[in-house]
C-alpha positions as CSV (number, residue, x, y, z in Angstrom):
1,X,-16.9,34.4,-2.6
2,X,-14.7,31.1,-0.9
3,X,-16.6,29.7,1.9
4,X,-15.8,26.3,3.5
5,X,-18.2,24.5,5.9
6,X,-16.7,21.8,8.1
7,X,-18.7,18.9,10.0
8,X,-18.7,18.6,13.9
9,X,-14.7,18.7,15.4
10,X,-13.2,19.0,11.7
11,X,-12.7,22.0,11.4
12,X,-9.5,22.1,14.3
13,X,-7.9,18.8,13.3
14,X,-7.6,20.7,9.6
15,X,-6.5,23.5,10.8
16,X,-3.6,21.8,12.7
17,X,-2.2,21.1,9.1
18,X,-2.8,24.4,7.3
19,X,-5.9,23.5,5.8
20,X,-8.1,26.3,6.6
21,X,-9.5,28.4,3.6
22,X,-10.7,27.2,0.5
23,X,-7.9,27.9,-1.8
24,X,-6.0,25.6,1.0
25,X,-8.1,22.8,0.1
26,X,-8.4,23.6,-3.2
27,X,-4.6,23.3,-4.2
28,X,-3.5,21.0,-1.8
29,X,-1.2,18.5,-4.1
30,X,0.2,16.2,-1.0
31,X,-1.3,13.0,-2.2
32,X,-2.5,11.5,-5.1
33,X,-4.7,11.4,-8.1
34,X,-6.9,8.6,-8.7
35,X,-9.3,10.0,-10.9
36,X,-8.8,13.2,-13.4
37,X,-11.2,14.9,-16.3
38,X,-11.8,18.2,-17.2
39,X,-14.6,18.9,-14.9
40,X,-13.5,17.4,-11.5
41,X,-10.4,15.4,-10.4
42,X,-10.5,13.0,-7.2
43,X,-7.2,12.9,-4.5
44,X,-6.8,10.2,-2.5
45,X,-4.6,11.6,0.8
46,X,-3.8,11.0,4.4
47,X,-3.1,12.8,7.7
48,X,-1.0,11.7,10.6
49,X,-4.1,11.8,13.7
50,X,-3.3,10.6,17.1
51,X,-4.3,7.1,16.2
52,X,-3.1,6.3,13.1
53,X,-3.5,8.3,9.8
54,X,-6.8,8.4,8.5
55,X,-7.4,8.3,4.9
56,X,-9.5,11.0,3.1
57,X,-11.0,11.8,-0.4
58,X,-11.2,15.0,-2.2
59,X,-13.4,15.6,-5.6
60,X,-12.7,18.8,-6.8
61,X,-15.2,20.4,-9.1
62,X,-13.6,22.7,-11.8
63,X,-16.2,25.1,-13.9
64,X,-19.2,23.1,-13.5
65,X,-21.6,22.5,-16.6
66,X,-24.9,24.7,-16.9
67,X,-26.9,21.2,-16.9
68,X,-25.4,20.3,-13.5
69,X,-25.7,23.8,-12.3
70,X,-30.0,23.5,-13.3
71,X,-29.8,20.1,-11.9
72,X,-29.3,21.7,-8.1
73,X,-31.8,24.4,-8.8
74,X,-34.5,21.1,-9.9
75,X,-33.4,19.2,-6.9
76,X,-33.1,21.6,-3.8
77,X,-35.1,24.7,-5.4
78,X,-31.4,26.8,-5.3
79,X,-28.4,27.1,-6.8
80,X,-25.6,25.4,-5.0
81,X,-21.9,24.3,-5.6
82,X,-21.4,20.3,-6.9
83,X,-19.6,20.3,-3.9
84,X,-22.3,21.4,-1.6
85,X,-24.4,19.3,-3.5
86,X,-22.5,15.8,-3.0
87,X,-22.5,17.3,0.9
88,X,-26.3,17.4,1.2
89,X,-27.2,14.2,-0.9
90,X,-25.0,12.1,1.2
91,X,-26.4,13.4,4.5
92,X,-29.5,12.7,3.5
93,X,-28.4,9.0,2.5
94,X,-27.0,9.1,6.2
95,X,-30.4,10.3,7.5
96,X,-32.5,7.6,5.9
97,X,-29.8,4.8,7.3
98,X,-28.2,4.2,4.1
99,X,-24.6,3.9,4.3
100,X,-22.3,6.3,2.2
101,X,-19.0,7.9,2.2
102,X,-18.9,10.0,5.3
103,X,-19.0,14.1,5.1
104,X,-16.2,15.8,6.3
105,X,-16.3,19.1,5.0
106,X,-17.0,21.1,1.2
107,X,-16.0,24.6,-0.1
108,X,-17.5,26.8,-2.7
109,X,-16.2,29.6,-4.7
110,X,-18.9,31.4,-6.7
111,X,-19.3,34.5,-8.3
112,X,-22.9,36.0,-8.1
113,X,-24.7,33.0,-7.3
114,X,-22.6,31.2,-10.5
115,X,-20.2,28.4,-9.1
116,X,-16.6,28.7,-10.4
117,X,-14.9,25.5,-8.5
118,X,-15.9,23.7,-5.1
119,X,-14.6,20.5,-3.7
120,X,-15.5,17.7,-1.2
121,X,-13.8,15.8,1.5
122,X,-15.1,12.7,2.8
123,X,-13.4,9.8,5.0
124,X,-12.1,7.0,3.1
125,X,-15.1,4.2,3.1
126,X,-14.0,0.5,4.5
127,X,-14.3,-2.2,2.1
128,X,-13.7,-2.3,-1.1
129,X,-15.9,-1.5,-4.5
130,X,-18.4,-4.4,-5.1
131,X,-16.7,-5.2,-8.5
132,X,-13.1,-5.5,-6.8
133,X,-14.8,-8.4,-5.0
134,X,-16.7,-9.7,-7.7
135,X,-13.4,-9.4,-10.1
136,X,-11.1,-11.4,-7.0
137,X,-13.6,-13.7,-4.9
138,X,-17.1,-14.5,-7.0
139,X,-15.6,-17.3,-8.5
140,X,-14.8,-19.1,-4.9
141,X,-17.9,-17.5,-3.1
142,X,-20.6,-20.4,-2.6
143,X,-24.3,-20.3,-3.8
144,X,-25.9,-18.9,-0.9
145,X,-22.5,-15.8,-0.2
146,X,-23.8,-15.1,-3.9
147,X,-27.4,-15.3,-3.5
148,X,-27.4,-13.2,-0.3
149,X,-25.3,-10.5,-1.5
150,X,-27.8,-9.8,-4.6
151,X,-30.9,-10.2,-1.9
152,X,-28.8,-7.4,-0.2
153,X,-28.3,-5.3,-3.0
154,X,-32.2,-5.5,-4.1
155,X,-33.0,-4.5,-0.6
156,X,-31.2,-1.7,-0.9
157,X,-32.8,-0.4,-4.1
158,X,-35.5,-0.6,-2.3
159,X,-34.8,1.4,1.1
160,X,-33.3,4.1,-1.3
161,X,-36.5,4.5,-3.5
162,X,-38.9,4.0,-0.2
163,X,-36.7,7.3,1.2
164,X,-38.2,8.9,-2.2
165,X,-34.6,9.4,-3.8
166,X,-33.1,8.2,-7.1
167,X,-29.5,7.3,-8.0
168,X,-29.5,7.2,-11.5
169,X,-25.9,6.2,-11.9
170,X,-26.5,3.1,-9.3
171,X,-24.0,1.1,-11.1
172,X,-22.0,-1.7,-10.1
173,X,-19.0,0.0,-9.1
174,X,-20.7,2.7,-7.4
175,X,-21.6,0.0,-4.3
176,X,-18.8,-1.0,-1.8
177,X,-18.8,-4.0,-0.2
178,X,-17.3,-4.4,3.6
179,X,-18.5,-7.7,5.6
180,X,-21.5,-8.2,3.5
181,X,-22.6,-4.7,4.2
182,X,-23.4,-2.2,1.3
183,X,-22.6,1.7,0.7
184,X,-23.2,3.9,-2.1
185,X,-21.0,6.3,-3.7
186,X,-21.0,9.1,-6.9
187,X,-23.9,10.9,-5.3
188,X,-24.1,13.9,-7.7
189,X,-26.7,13.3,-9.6
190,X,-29.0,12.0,-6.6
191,X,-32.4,13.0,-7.2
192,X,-34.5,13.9,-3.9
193,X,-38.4,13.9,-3.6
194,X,-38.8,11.4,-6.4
195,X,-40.9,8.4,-6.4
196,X,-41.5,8.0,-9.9
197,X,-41.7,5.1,-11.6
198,X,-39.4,5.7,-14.6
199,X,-36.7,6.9,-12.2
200,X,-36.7,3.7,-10.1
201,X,-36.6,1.9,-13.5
202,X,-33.6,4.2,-14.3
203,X,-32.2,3.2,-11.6
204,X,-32.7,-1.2,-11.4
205,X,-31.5,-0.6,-15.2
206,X,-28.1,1.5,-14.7
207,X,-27.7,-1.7,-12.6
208,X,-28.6,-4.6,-14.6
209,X,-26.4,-2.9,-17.5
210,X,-22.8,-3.1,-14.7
211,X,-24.2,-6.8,-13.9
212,X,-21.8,-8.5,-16.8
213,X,-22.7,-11.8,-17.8
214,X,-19.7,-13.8,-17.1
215,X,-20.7,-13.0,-13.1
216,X,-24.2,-12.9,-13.3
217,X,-26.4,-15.1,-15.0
218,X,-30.2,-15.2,-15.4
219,X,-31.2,-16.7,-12.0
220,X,-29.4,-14.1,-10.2
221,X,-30.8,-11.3,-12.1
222,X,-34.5,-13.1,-11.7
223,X,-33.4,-13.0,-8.2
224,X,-32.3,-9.5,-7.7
225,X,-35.6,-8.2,-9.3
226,X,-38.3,-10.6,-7.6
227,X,-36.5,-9.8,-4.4
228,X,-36.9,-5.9,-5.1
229,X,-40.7,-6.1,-6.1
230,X,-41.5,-8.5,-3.8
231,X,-44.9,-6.5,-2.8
232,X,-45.4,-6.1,-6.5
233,X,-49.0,-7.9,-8.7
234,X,-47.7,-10.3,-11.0
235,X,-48.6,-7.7,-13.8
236,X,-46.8,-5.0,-12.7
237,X,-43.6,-7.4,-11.8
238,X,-43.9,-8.2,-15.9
239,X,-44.4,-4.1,-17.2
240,X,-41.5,-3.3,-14.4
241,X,-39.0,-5.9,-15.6
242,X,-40.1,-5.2,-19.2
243,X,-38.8,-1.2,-18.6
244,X,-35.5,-2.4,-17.1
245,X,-34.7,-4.7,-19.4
246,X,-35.2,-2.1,-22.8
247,X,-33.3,0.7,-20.7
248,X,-30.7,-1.3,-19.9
249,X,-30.5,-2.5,-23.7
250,X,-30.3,1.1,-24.1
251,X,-27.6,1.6,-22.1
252,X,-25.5,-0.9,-23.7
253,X,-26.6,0.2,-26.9
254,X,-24.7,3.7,-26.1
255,X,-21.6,2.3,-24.8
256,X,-19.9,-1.3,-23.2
257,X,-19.8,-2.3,-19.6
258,X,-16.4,-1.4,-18.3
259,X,-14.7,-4.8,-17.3
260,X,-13.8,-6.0,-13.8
């Protein structure tokens, strides 16, 4: 059964432009593609609002895996859409004051409980991805601009594991950048509840692995992980950077950091 559940006011201004049920949503084509696989595709479009158009994105969800269909059963004790998933992780980011993309609305269409497509529509984020930055303005940006942007992004490690919640694929490019201030994005696979050890490790080493060298060298990795276990023993600084640095290895083991 289609459903589609809006956040506060949305529902109107969508329906101004025909966008209404979920098969509305779901094959709207007036925009673009910026991303495209066979399980989800991402369209970048825009609406003309009273002040200005304002920019949205839309991942659509195509025949989910069974993996990622267990993972929301593991993670909120039901079944629910990808869609509906993305929906309620980044509210809860929201909630706990972390910045993310903002919810606008998500539609399911399942079949007895099994999900057969959903999609997502969140407002377009300011800023730009940290690696667009890092790629056009590291190279001019002073010591300290550097040093305080990796403080920033240790801190927020840490106010996303002290909110009990793991982002496994915390890489790089998942962060935006705007003013110095940090969001996260690609929230699927946001674990909730968790403060396990080997998922915060996960999490520091999915990060050190999108940290390429030519931008970041030693101090600023020594940096980024004394500032994140600040309140750490010296002994459990050592076993902690010890786990990041083999899963990381890992990481690139599997496959190479995509250039920026």
């Amino acid at each position: 059964m289609p459903t589609v559940t809006f956040a506060k006011d949305w529902q109107a201004v969508f329906k101004r432009f025909d966008l209404e049920t979920f098969q509305d949503f779901f094959e709207y084509s007036k925009g673009s593609l910026v991303n495209k696989n066979t399980k989800r595709d991402v369209l970048a479009f825009s609406l003309p609002l009273e002040h200005g158009n304002k920019e949205f994105f839309m991942k659509r969800f195509h025949k989910p895996h069974i993996k990622d269909m267990l993972f929301t059963l593991t993670n909120f004790g039901r079944f629910c859409s990808q869609a509906e998933c993305e929906w309620n992780n980044a509210n809860i980011l929201l909630e706990n004051g972390i910045d993310t993309y903002k919810p606008v609305c998500f539609g399911s269409d399942t079949t007895c409980g099994i999900e057969r497509g959903s999609f997502f529509v969140t407002g377009k984020l300011p800023g730009q991805p940290l690696t667009d930055f890092v790629a056009h303005c590291w190279a001019d940006s002073d010591q300290s601009q550097k040093q305080q942007i990796i403080i920033s992004i240790a801190k927020l490690v840490g106010k996303i594991h002290n909110a009990k919640l793991s982002l496994p694929d915390f890489y790089l490019w998942h962060i935006f950048i705007d003013q110095n201030s940090l969001a996260v994005i690609d929230l699927h696979r946001m674990r909730i509840n968790t403060s396990s050890r080997q998922q915060r490790i996960r999490n520091l080493a999915a990060l050190d692995f999108s940290m390429l060298d030519e931008y970041f060298d030693e101090p600023s990795r020594k940096l980024l992980m004394e500032t994140y276990l600040s309140e750490y023993s010296q002994n459990d600084k050592k076993a902690f950077c010890r786990g990041v640095r083999l899963r990381s290895d890992k990481l690139a083991a599997r496959r190479e950091c995509p250039k920026y």
